[in-house]
C-alpha positions as CSV (number, residue, x, y, z in Angstrom):
1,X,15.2,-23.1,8.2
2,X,15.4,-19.4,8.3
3,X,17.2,-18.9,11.7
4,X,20.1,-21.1,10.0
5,X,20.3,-18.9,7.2
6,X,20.6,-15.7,9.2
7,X,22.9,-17.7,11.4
8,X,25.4,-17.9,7.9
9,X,24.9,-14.7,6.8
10,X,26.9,-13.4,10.2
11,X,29.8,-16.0,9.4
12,X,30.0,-16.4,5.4
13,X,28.6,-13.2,4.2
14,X,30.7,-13.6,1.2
15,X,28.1,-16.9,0.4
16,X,24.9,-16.1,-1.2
17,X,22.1,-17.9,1.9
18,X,20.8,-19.3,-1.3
19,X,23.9,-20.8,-3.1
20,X,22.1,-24.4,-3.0
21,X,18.9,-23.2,-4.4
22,X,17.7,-23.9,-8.1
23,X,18.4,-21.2,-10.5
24,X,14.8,-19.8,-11.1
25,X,13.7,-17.4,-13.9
26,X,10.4,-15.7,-14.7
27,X,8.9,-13.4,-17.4
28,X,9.0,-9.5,-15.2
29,X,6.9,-8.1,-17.1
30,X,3.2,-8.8,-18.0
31,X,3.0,-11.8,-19.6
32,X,0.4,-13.0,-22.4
33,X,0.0,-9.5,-23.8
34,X,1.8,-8.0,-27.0
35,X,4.1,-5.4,-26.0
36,X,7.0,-4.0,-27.6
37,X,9.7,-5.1,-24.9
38,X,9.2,-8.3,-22.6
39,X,12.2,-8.5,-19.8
40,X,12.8,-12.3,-18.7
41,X,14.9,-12.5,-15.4
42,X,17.0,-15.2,-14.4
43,X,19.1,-15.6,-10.6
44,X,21.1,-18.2,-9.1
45,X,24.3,-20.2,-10.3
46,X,23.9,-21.1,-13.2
47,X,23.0,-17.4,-14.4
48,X,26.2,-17.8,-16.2
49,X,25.9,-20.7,-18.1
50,X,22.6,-20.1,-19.1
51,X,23.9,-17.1,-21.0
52,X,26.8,-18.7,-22.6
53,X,24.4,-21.5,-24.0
54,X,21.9,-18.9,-25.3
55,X,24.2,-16.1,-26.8
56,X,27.3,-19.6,-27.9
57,X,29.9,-17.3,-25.9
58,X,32.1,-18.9,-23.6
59,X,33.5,-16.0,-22.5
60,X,32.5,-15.1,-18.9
61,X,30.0,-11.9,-19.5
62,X,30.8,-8.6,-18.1
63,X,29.0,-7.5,-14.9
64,X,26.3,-4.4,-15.3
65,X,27.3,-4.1,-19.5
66,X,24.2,-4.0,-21.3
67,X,25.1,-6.0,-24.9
68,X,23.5,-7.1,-28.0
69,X,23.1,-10.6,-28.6
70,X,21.3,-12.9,-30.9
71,X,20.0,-15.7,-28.6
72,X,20.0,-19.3,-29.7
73,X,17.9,-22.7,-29.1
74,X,20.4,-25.9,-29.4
75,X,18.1,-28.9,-30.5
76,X,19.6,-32.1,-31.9
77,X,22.7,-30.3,-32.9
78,X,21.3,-28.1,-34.6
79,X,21.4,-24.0,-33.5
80,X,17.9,-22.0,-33.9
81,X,17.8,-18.3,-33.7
82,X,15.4,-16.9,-30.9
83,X,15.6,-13.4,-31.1
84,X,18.4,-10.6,-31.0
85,X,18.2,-9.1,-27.7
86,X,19.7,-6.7,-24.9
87,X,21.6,-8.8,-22.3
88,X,22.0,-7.7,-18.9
89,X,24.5,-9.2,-16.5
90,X,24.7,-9.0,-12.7
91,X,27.4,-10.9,-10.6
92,X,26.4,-11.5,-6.9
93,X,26.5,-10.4,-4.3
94,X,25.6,-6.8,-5.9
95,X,22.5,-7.9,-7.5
96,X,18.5,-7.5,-6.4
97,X,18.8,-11.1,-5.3
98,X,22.3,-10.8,-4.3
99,X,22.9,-13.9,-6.2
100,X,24.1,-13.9,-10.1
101,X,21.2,-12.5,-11.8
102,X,20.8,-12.7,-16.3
103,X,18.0,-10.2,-17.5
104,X,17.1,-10.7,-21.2
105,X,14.7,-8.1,-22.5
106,X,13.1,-9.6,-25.6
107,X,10.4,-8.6,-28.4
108,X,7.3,-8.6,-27.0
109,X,5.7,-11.1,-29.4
110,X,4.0,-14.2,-27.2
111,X,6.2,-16.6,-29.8
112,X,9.4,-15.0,-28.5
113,X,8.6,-15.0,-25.1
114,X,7.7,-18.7,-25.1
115,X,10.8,-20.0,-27.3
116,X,12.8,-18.0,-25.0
117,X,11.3,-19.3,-21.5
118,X,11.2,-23.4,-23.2
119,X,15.0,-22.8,-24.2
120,X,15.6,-22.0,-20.5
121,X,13.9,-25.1,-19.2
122,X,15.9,-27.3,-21.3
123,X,19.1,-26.2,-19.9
124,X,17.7,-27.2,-17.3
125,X,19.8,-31.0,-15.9
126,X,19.4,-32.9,-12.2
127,X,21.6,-35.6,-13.1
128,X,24.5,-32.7,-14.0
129,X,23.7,-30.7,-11.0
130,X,22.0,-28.2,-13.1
131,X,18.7,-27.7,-11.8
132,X,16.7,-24.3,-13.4
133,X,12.8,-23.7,-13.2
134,X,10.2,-21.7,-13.2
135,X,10.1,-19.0,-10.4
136,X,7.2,-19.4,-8.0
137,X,5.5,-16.0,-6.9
138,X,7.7,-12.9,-5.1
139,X,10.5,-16.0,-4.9
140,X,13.4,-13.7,-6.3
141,X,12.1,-11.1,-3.6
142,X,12.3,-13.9,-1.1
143,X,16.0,-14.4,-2.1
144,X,16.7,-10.9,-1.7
145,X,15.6,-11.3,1.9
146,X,17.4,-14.0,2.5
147,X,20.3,-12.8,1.0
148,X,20.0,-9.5,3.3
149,X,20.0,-7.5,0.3
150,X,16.6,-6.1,1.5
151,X,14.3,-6.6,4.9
152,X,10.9,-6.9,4.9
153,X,9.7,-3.6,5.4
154,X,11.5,-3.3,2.0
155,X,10.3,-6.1,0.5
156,X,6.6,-4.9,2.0
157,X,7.3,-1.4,-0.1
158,X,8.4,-3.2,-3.4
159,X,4.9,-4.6,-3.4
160,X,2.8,-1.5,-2.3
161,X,4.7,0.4,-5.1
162,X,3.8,-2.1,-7.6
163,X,0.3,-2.3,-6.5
164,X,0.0,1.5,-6.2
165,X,-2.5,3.7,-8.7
166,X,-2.0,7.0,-7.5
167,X,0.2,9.3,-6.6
168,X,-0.3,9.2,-3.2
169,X,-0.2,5.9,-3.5
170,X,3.1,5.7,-4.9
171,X,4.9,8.0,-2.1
172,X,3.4,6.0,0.5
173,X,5.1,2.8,-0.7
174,X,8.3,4.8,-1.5
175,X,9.0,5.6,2.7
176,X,9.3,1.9,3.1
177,X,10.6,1.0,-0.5
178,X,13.7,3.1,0.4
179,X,14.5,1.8,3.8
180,X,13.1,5.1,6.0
181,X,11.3,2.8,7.6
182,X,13.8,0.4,8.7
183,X,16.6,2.8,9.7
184,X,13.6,4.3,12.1
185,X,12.7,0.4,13.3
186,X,16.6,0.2,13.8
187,X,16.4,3.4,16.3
188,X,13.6,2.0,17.8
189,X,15.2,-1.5,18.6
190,X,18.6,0.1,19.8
191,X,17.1,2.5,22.4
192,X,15.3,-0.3,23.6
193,X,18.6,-2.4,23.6
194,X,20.4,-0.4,25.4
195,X,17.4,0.3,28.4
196,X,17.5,-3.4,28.7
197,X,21.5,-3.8,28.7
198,X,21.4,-1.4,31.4
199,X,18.5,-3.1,33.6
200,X,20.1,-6.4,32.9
201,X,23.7,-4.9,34.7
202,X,20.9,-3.6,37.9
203,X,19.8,-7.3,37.7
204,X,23.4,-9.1,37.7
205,X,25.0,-6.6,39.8
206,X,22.9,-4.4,41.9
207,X,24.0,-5.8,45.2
208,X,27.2,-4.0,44.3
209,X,25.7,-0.7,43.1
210,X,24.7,2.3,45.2
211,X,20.7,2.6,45.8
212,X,20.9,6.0,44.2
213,X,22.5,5.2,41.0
214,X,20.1,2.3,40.7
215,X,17.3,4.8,41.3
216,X,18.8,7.1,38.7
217,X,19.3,4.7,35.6
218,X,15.5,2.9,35.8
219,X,13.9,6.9,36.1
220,X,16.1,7.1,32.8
221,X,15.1,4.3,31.4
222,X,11.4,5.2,32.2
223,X,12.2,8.8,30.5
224,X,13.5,7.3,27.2
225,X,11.1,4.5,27.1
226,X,8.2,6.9,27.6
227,X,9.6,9.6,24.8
228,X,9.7,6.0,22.1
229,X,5.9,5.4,23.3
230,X,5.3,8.7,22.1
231,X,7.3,8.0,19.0
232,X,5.5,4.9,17.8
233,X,2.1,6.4,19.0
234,X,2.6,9.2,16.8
235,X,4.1,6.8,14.3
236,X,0.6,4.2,14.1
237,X,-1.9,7.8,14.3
238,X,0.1,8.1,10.8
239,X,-0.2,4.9,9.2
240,X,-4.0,5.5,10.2
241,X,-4.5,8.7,8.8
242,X,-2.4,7.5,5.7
243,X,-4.0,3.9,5.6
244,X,-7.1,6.2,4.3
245,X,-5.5,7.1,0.9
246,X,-4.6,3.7,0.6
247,X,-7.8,2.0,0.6
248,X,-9.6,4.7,-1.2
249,X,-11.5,8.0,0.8
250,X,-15.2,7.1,0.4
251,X,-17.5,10.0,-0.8
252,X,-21.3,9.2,-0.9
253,X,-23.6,11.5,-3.6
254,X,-26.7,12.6,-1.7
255,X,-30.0,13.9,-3.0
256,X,-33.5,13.8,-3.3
257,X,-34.6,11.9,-7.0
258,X,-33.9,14.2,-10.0
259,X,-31.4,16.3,-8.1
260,X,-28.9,15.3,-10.7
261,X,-26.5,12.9,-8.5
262,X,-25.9,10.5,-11.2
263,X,-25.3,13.5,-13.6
264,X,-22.6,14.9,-11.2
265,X,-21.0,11.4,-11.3
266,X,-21.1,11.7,-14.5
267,X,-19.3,14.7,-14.9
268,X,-16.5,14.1,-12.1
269,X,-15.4,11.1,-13.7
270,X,-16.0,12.1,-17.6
271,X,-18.0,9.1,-17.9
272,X,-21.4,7.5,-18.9
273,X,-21.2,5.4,-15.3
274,X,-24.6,6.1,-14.0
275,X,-27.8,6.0,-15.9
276,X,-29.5,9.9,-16.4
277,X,-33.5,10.0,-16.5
278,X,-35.7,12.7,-15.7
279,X,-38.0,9.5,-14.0
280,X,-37.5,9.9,-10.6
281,X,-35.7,6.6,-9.1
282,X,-34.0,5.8,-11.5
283,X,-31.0,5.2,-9.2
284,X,-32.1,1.9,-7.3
285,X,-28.9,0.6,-6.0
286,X,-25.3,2.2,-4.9
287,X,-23.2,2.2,-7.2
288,X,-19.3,2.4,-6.1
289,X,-16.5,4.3,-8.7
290,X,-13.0,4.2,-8.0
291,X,-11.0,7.2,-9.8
292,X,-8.1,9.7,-9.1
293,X,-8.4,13.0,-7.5
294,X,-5.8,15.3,-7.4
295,X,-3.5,12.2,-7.0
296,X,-5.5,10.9,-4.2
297,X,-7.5,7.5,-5.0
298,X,-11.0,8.4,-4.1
299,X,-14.3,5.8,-4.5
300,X,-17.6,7.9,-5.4
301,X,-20.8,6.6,-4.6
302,X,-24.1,7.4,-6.1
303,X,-26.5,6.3,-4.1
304,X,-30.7,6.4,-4.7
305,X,-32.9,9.4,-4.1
306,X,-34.0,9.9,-0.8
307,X,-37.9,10.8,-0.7
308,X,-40.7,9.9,1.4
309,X,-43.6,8.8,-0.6
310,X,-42.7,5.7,-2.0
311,X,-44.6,2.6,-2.0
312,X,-42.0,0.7,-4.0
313,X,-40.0,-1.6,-2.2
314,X,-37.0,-1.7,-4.1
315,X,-36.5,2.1,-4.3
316,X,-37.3,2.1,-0.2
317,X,-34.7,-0.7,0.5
318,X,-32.1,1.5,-2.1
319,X,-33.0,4.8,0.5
320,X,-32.1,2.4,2.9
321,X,-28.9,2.0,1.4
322,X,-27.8,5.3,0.5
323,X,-28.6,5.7,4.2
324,X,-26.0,3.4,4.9
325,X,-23.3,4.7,2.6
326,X,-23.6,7.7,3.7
327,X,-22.7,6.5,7.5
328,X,-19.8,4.8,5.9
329,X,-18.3,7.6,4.1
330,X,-15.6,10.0,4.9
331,X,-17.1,12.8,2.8
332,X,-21.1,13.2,1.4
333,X,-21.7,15.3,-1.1
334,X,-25.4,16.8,-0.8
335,X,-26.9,17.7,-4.5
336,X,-29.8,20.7,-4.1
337,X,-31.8,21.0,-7.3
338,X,-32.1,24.9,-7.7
339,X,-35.2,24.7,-9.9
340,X,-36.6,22.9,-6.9
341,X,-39.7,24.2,-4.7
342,X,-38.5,22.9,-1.8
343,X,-34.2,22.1,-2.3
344,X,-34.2,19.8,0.4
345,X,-36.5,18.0,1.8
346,X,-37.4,17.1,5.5
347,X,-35.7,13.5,5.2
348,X,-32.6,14.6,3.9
349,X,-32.1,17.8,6.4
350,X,-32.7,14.9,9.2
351,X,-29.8,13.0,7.6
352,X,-27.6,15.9,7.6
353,X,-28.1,17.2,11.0
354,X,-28.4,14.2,12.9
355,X,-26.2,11.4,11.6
356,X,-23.4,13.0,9.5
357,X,-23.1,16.2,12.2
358,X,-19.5,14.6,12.8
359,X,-18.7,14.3,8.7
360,X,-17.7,16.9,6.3
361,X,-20.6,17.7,3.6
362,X,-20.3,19.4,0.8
363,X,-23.7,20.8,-0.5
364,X,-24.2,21.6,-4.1
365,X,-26.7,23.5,-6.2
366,X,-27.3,21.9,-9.1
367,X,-28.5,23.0,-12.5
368,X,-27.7,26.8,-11.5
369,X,-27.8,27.0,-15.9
370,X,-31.6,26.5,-15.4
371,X,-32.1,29.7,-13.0
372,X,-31.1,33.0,-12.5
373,X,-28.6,34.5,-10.0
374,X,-30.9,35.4,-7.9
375,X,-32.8,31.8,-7.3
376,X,-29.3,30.9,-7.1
377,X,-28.5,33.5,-3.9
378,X,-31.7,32.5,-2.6
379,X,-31.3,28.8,-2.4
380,X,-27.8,29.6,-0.9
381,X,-29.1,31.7,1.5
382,X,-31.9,29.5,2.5
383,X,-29.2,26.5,2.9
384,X,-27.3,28.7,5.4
385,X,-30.2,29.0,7.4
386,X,-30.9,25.5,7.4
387,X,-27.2,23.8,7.8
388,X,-25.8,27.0,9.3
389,X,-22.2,26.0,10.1
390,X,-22.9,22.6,8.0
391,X,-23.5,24.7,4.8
392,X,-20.2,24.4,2.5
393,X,-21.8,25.3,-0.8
394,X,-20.7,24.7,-4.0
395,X,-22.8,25.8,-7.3
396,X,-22.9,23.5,-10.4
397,X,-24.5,22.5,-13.9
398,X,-24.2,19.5,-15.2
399,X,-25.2,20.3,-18.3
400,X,-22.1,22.9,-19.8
401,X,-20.3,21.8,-16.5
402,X,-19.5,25.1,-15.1
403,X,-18.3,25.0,-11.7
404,X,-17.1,21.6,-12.0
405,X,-13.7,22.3,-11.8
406,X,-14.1,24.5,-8.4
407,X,-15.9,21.3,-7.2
408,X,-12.8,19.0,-7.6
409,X,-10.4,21.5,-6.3
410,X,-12.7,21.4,-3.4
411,X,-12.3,17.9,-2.9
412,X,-8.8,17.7,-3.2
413,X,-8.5,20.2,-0.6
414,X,-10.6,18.8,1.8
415,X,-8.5,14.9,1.0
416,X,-5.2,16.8,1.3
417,X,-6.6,18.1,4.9
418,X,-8.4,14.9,5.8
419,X,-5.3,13.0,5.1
420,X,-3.5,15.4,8.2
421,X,0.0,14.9,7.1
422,X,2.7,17.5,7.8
423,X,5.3,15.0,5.8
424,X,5.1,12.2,2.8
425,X,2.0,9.6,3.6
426,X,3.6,6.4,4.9
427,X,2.4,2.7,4.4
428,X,2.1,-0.2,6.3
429,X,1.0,-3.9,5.9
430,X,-1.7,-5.0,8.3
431,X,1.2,-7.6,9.4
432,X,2.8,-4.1,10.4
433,X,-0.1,-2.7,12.1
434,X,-0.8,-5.5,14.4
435,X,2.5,-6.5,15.6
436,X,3.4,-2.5,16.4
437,X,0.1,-2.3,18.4
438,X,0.1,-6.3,20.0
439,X,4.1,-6.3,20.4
440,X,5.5,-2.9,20.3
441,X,3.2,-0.5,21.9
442,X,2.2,-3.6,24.5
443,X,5.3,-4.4,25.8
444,X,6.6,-0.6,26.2
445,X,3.2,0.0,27.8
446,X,3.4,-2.9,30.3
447,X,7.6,-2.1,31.0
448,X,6.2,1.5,32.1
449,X,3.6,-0.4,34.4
450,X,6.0,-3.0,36.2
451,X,8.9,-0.3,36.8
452,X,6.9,1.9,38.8
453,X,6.4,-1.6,40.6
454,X,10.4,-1.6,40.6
455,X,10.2,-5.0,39.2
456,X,13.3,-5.3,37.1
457,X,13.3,-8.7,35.9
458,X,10.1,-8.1,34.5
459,X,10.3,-4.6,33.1
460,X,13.5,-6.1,31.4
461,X,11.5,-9.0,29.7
462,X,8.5,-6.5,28.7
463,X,10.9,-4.5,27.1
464,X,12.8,-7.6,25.4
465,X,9.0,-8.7,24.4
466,X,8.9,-4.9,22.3
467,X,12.6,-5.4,20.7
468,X,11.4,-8.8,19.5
469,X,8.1,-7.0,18.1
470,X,10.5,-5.2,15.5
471,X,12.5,-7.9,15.1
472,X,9.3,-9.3,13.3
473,X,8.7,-6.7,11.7
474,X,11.9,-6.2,9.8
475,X,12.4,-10.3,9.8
476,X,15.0,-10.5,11.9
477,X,13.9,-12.4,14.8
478,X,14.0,-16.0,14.9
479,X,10.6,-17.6,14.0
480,X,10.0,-15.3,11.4
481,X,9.0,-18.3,8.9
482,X,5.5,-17.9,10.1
483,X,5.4,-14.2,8.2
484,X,7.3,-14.9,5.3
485,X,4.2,-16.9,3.4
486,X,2.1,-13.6,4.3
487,X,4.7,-11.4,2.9
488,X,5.5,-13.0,-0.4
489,X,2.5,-15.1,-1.5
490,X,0.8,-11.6,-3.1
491,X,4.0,-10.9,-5.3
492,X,4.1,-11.2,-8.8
493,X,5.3,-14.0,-10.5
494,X,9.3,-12.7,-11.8
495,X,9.2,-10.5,-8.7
């Protein structure tokens, strides 16, 4: 259906692509919670009529004025008062949907919000041609697609920036949110446009052309198609680095039992999370805690004590497990115990040198407020000997929590440098990802194969096989239908 669509958008972009639909409306913001505002949103064609039947004003309502109005409920005749609310009308095509669009931003109160939505659905009238319902989930972002008010890298951006919890989070939805993304997908597809245009004229009229010059535009088709490789290479090594801050950097908490991981923990997230005993063991199983560092969304692990002597089986399969999380991570921090006779023992050196050489660890001495400076120097000192190069040390007590602070800023350092961006973190869907690496990248890398062949024909569908790529990545190739279910089904309902 959606290839007709786009084929009417070229030839009556004054029509919405929706005009036929059912007007649909929605509650925007959270719904079934008490809050002081509550926005209902309403698009299609009978946006107008639904907000002369709730505010009794025949009067056509002025596009992009915010007015007061008492809203009203018609039953049997008779007029009930909803609510007095701020009334927000947009005409189409200049709109989110680009399609009339009503916002009403209510009370809060769940008894409001209700009357409000069940006046709405009794406006609702088949037989009359009037048919209004409920809005199914990302639908009015789906009609802003459709409508080419937005593509879907866009669209793809609307919902990172809603799902986003941190900072970095947020300016990684806001490259695609703002179009950057599509203008670059748009350079992308025209460079490879016009290499194809011109090895489409060698195909149609190379008998006619001098070997030379046929020589001379396929080596500058190879040039520019090799410099876009680059491009999206450099592009994808991005997304990676940045698809990092998007799912969380992992840090694992290291240590042997007692060493004060779970008080750290503690500390770092100004929380109770993890149980503190002076038993040793007390930590059996990982225990995962998402929080915000520096603006970076980072998931701490406390993991158990790593020892030898144990007979207990649970606390050996838990070692087993910090083990694990500690292959996983993209950071461990190592917690010494400076009171300690030995502040790390031969299991946990192992670790360190032999499994997470190729990982950044941070080790810290922990209850330095137990000791004086000098145990302090010396455990540092006897650290360096053993990590050498390995030894980033940080010192620490849990209990008045001095050098806590110097510990964080060390972490948002080493996120800001394991993140390796010279520019704002992007974001991409794993829709995104695969078709840049399986389309893209594939067909650029297998037109750069069959010209040195000086097959044309082929090089010219290879590189017709990469255009199509972004086509399906911005939704404008035919047989995008198969994306759009991806793409909108984990949208909000009213979004």
């Amino acid at each position: 259906m959606l290839r007709y669509l786009t084929a009417a958008r070229r030839f009556y972009s004054h029509v919405p692509a929706t005009f036929y639909h059912p007007t649909i409306y929605a509650v925007s913001t959270s719904l079934g919670q008490k809050s002081a505002v509550a926005v209902v949103r309403i698009t299609g064609t009978h946006s107008e009529h639904i907000f002369q039947q709730l505010t009794g004003s025949r009067k056509k309502p002025i596009a992009r004025r915010a007015s007061l109005r008492t809203l009203y409920d018609e039953v049997s005749g008779r007029k009930n008062v909803l609510d007095s609310s701020i009334v927000v009308y947009f005409a189409g095509p200049k709109s989110f949907t680009g399609e009339d669009m009503l916002e009403l931003h209510l009370h809060g109160g769940k008894a409001v919000v209700k009357s409000v939505l069940k006046a709405i659905e009794r406006l609702g009238n088949k037989k009359a041609g009037q048919e209004i319902r409920f809005a199914l989930p990302g639908e009015f972002s789906q009609r802003a697609f459709q409508n080419g008010r937005m593509d879907l890298t866009e669209l793809e951006g609307v919902g990172d920036l809603i799902d986003a919890e941190t900072e970095t989070q947020r300016r990684c939805a806001i490259t695609s949110m703002t179009g950057l993304h599509k203008m670059i997908f748009e350079r992308w597809r025209s460079i490879i446009v016009s290499n194809i245009a011109q090895l489409t004229a060698i195909i149609d009229f190379g008998d006619d052309a001098e070997i030379n010059d046929i020589d001379h535009i396929l080596q500058s088709c190879a040039r520019e198609t090799e410099t876009l490789k680059e491009e999206v290479e450099r592009f994808i090594h991005k997304i990676d680095r940045s698809s990092i801050l998007q799912n969380g950097i992992k840090v694992a908490l290291l240590g042997s039992p007692n060493a004060g991981k779970s008080s750290l923990l503690n500390r770092i997230t100004s929380d109770e999370t993890s149980i503190v005993s002076d038993i040793p063991g007390t930590t059996r199983d990982t225990i995962d805690v998402p929080l915000d560092i520096g603006g970076f969304k980072v998931v701490l692990c406390d993991t158990a004590g790593i020892r030898s002597a144990s007979k207990d089986k649970i606390e050996i399969e838990g070692m087993k497990r910090a083990r694990a999380k500690a292959a996983q991570s993209d950071l461990a921090i190592l917690v010494v115990d400076a009171t300690a006779r030995s502040c790390v023992t031969p299991e946990l050196s192992e670790l360190v040198i032999s499994e997470l050489s190729e990982k950044e660890v941070i080790t810290v001495i922990n209850k330095t407020d137990a000791v004086d400076i000098e145990t302090v120097a010396e455990v540092r000192q006897k650290l360096k000997n053993q990590f050498g190069d390995l030894a980033i040390i940080e010192e620490v007590s849990c209990l008045d929590y001095r050098g806590i602070d110097d510990l964080v800023d060390r972490l948002s350092r080493f996120f800001k440098k394991l993140s390796d961006l010279d520019a704002d973190p992007i974001a991409a869907s794993k829709r995104v990802q695969e078709i840049l690496k399986k389309d893209v990248l594939y067909g650029i890398n297998e037109f750069l194969a069959t010209i040195d062949l000086g097959d044309v024909v082929m090089a010219s569908e290879n590189l017709a096989s990469a255009a199509e790529g972004i086509g399906k990545i911005t939704g404008e190739s035919v047989g995008i239908e198969e994306v759009l279910g991806v793409v909108f089904s984990r949208f909000c309902v009213g979004k």
